[in-house]
N, C-alpha and C positions, 0 to 999 in steps of 0.2 A: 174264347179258349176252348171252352167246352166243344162248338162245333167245330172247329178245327182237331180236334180229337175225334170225334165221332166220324170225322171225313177219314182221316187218316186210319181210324179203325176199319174201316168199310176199305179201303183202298189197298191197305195191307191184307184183309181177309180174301180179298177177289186176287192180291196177287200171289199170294202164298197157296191159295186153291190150284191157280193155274201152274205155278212151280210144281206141287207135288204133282199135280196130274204128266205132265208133259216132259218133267227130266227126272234124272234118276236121283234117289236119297243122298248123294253124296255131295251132290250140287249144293241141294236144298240145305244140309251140312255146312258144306261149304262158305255158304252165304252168310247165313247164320253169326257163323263163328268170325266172320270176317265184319259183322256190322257190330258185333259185339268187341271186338279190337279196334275200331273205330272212337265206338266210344270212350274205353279206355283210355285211347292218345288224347282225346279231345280232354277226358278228363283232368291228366296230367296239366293243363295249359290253365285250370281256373286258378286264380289269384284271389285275395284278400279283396281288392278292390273291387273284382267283379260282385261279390259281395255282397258291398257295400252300397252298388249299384240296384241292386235290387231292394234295399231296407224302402220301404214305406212312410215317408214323412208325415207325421201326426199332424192335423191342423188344429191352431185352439181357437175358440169361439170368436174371438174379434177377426181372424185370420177368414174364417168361416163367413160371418155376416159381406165381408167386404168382397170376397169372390161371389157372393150371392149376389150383391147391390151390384156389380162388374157385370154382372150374368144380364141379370135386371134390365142394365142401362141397353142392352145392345140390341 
C-alpha cells in the first residue's frame, strides 16, 4: 500500500509539474475540479455493505495455531 502511494505520489508530482509548465491555469483548474466531482459521484455509490467488506476478522488462538500447522504442513 505504502508503495503504491509513494508511486503515485511521484507520478502525480511529474504530472502536475508538466501540466503547470505547458497549459494555462485554467486547464490545471479545470482538471482539478473535475477529478474532485469524480470523487464525489463515486462517493454517493458506497453502501453499508462495502463496509462491511472491509471490517477485518479477528482470529482466536485455536483459529490461529491451525493456519500455522496449515502453513507448516505445506
Amino acid at each position: 500500500m505504502y508503495i503504491s502511494t509513494g508511486v503515485g505520489g511521484c507520478l502525480g508530482c511529474i504530472y502536475g509539474g508538466l501540466m503547470t509548465q505547458y497549459s494555462s491555469p485554467k486547464w490545471c483548474w479545470f482538471y482539478y475540479s473535475f477529478m474532485g466531482l469524480v470523487v464525489a459521484i463515486f462517493a454517493c455509490f458506497l453502501t453499508k455493505e462495502s463496509e462491511l467488506d472491509a471490517e477485518v476478522k479477528e482470529l482466536t488462538p485455536s483459529e490461529i495455531s491451525t493456519s500455522l500447522e496449515d502453513y507448516e504442513s505445506k
